[in-house]
C-alpha positions in Angstrom: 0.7 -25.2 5.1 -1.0 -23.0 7.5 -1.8 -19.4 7.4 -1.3 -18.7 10.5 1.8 -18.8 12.6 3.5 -22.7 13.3 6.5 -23.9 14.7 8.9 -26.0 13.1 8.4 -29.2 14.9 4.5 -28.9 15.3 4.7 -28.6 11.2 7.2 -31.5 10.6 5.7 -33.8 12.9 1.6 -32.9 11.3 3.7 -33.4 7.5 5.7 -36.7 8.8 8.9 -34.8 7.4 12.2 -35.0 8.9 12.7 -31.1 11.1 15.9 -30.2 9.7 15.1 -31.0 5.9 11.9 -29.1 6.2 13.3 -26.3 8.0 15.8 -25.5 4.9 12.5 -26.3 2.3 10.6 -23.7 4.2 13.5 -20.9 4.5 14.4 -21.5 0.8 10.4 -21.0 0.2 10.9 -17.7 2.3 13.5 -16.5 0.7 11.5 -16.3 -2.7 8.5 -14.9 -1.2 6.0 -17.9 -1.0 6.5 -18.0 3.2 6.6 -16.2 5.7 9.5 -16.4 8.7 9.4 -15.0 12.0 10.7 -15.1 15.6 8.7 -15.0 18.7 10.8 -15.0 21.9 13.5 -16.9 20.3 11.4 -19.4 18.2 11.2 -19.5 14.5 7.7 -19.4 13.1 6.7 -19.9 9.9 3.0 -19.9 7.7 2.1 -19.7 4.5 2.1 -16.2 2.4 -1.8 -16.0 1.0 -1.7 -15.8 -2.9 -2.2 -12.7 -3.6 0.6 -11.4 -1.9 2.6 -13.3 -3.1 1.5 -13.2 -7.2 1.3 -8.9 -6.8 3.9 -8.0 -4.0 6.6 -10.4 -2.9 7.3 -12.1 -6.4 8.7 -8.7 -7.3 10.3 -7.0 -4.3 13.8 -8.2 -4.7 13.8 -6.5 -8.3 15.0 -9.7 -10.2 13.7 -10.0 -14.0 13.4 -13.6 -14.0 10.8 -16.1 -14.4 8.6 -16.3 -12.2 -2.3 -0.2 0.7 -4.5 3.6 4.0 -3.7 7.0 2.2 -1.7 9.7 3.9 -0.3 13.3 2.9 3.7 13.0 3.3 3.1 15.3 6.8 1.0 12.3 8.2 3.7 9.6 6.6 6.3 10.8 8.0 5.2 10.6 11.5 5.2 7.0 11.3 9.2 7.0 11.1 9.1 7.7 14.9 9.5 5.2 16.6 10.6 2.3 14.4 13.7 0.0 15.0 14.4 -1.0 11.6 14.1 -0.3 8.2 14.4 -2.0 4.9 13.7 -1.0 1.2 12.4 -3.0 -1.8 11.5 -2.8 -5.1 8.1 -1.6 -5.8 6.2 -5.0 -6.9 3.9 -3.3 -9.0 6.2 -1.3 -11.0 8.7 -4.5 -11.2 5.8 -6.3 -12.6 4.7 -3.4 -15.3 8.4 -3.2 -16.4 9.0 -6.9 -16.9 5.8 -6.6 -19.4 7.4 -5.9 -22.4 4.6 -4.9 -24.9 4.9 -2.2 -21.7 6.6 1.1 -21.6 8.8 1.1 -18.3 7.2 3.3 -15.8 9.3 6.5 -15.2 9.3 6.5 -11.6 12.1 5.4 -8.7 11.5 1.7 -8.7 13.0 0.9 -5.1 10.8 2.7 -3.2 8.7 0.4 -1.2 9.5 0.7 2.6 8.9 -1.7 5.5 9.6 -1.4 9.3 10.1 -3.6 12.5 9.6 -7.6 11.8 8.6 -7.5 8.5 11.5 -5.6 7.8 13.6 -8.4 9.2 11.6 -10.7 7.3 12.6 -8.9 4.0 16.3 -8.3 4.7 16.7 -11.6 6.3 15.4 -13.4 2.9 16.9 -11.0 0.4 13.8 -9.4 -0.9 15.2 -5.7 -0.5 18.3 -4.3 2.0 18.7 -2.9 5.2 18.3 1.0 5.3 18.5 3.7 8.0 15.9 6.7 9.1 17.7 9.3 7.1 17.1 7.6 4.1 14.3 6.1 4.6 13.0 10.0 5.2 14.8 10.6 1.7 12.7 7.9 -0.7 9.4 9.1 1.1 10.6 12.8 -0.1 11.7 12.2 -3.5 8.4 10.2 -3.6 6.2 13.7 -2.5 8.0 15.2 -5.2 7.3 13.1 -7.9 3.7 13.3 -6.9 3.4 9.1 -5.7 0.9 8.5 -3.1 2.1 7.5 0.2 -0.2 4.2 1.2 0.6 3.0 4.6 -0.5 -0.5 6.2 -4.5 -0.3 6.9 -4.0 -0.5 10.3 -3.5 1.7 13.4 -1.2 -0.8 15.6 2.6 -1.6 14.2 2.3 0.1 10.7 5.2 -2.2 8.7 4.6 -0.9 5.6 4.7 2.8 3.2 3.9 2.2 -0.1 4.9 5.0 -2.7 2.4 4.7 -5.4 1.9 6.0 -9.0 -1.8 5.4 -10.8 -0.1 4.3 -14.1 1.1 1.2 -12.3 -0.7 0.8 -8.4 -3.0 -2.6 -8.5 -5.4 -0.3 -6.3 -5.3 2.5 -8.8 -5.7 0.3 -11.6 -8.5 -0.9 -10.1 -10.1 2.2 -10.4 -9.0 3.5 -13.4 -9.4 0.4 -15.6 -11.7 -2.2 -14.0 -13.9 0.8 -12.8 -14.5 -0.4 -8.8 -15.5 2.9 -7.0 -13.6 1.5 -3.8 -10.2 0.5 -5.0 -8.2 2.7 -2.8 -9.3 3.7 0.4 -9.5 6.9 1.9 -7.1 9.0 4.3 -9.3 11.1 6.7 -8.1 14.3 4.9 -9.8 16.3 1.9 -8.8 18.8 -0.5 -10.5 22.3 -0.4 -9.5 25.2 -2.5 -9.1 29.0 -1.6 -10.6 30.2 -5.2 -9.4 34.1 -4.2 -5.5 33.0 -4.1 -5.8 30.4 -7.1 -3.9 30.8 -9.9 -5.4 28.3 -12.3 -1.9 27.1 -13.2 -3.0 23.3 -13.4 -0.2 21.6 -11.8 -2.8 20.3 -9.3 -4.8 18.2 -12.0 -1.7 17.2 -13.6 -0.6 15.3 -10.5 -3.7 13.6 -9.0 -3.7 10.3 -9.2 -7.6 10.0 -9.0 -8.1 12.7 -11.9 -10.7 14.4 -9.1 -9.2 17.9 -9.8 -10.6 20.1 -13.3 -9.7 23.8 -13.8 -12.7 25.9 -14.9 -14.3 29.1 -15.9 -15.3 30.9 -12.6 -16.2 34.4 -11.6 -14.4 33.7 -8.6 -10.9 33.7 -10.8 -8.7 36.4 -9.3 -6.1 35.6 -12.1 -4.9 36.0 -15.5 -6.5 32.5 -17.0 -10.2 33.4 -15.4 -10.2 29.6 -13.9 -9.5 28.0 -10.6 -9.3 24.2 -9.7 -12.4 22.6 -8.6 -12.5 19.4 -7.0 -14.8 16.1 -7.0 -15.3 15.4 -3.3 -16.6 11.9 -4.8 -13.2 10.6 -6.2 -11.1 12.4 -3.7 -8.9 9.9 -1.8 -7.2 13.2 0.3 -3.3 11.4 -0.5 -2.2 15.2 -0.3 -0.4 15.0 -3.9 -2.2 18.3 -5.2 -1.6 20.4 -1.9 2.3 19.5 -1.5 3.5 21.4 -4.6 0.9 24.0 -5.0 3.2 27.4 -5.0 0.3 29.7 -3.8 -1.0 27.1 -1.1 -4.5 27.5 -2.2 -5.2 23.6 -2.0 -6.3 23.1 1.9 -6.0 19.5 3.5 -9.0 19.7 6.3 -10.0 16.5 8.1 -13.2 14.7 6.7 -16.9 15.2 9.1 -16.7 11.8 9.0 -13.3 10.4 9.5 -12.5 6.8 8.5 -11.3 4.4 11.6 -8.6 1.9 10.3 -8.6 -1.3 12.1 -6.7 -1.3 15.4 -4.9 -4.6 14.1 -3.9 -6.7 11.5 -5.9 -9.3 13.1 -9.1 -7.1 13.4 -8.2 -5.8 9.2 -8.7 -9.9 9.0 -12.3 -9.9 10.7 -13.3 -7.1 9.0 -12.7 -8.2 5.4 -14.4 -12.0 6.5 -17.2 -10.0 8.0 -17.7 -7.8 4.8 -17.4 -10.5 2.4 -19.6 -12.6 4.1 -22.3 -9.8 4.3 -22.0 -10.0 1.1 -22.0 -13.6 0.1 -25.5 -13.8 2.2 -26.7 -10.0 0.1 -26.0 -11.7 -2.9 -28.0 -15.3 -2.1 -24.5 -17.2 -2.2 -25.8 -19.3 1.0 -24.5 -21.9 0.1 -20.8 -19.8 0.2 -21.7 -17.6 3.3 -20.0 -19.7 6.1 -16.7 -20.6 4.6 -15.1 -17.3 4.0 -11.6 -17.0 2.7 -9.2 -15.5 4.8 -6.3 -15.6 2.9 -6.4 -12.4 1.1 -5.2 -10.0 3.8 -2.0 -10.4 5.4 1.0 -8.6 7.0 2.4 -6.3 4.5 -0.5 -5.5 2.6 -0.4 -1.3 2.6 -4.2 -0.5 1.1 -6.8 -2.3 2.2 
């Protein structure tokens, strides 16, 4: 099974398999997550979701306890609304998949919250793996998601964003990956970062409560223009600029200004491909894995994935 796009017929006749039996194989298969179904100009396409898409994400997004992402402030997120014929909703894999652990607490936070747009959000409502929404709502999860403090990770690419992640560092893959497995790059950047107005600060610690990269501290400065004697200082290093800090501070002394050196997504999906081939195989020949260096796996990035 191919990961790239195939029609029906070109598939059933490379497999020897009779059209119409492999055509209801393959929409059952999509319908739990393991393919992927689309239509160009009338035809139905299918190719085969890359594993781990389907072992983190699509596994979960219907919801069912059964057997088996680029940052931006909610300003930013929103933006990406505009435009976009349709919308679906689905469970939020990675908090399905922490709650169906159960030597696990449940995580506290709205579990539907993971949005999709355009094709793939055909390909989700058309399979059952969440339900058709509108704008308004849509507009609703993405603010009861600022609120909560979740971090608004968008597809890692500039053309046809079709996904908004809402995510929460207790159960994220990408935040785990920081937190516990300790890789410096788990999340990527938005091309925002936090600065703090020290005179207005009231060193009331909200700010380091909710980020999710714990980059904020409150300390003793001379600076303080307050009753603790302490404003919040930040670590540029570990700020991802998601915006969480700035969006509920009451005195507005958390600043979003855009980086000196501002991160370019990908203009495509296609291009997000190269680049991760390109990187890993950099890497492969940094590393002395020669032998590795020309056969890269492509399978790890694919339409849907929010953080790159």
């Amino acid at each position: 099974m191919p990961l790239t796009l195939i029609e029906i017929d070109d598939l059933a006749r490379s497999k020897g398999k009779d059209t119409t039996k492999l055509r209801a194989e393959l929409n059952e298969m999509a319908s739990r997550g393991l393919v992927y179904r689309t239509h160009v100009q009338g035809i139905t396409k299918y190719r085969l979701n890359p594993p781990r898409f389907v072992f983190l994400r699509s596994f979960f997004w219907p919801g069912c306890n059964d057997d088996p992402r680029c940052i931006l402030p909610y300003e930013a997120v929103l933006q990406l609304l505009q435009g976009q014929d349709r919308f679906a909703v689905a469970t939020c894999a990675c908090r399905q998949r922490k709650n169906s652990d159960p030597d696990l607490p449940d995580c506290r936070h709205e579990i539907e919250n993971c949005l999709h747009f355009g094709k793939f959000a055909d390909y989700i409502i058309e399979n059952g793996l969440g339900r058709e929404i509108d704008l308004k709502e849509c507009r609703a999860i993405l603010e009861r998601a600022a609120e909560a403090g979740l971090v608004h990770a968008a597809s890692n690419w500039q053309e046809n964003v079709d996904t908004i992640c809402n995510c929460c560092a207790c159960c994220c893959v990408y935040f785990q990956a920081f937190h516990v497995l300790k890789h410096d790059s788990g999340m990527n950047t938005s091309n925002f970062e936090v600065v703090v107005n020290s005179e207005t600060c009231v060193g009331c610690g909200l700010c380091v409560k909710r980020c999710p990269m714990d980059a904020m501290k409150l300390e003793k400065s001379p600076l303080a223009n307050n009753k603790t004697g302490k404003i919040c200082t930040t670590q540029p290093e570990l700020c991802i600029g998601c915006g969480v800090c700035a969006y509920k501070c009451s005195t507005k002394s958390l600043i979003l200004k855009r980086r000196e050196r501002p991160v370019e997504p990908p203009a495509s999906a296609i291009e997000l491909k190269k680049r991760y081939a390109l990187e890993k195989k950099e890497k492969q020949i940094k590393e002395g894995d020669t032998a590795e260096s020309g056969a890269v796996y492509m399978g790890d990035i694919s339409s849907g994935e929010a953080i790159g």
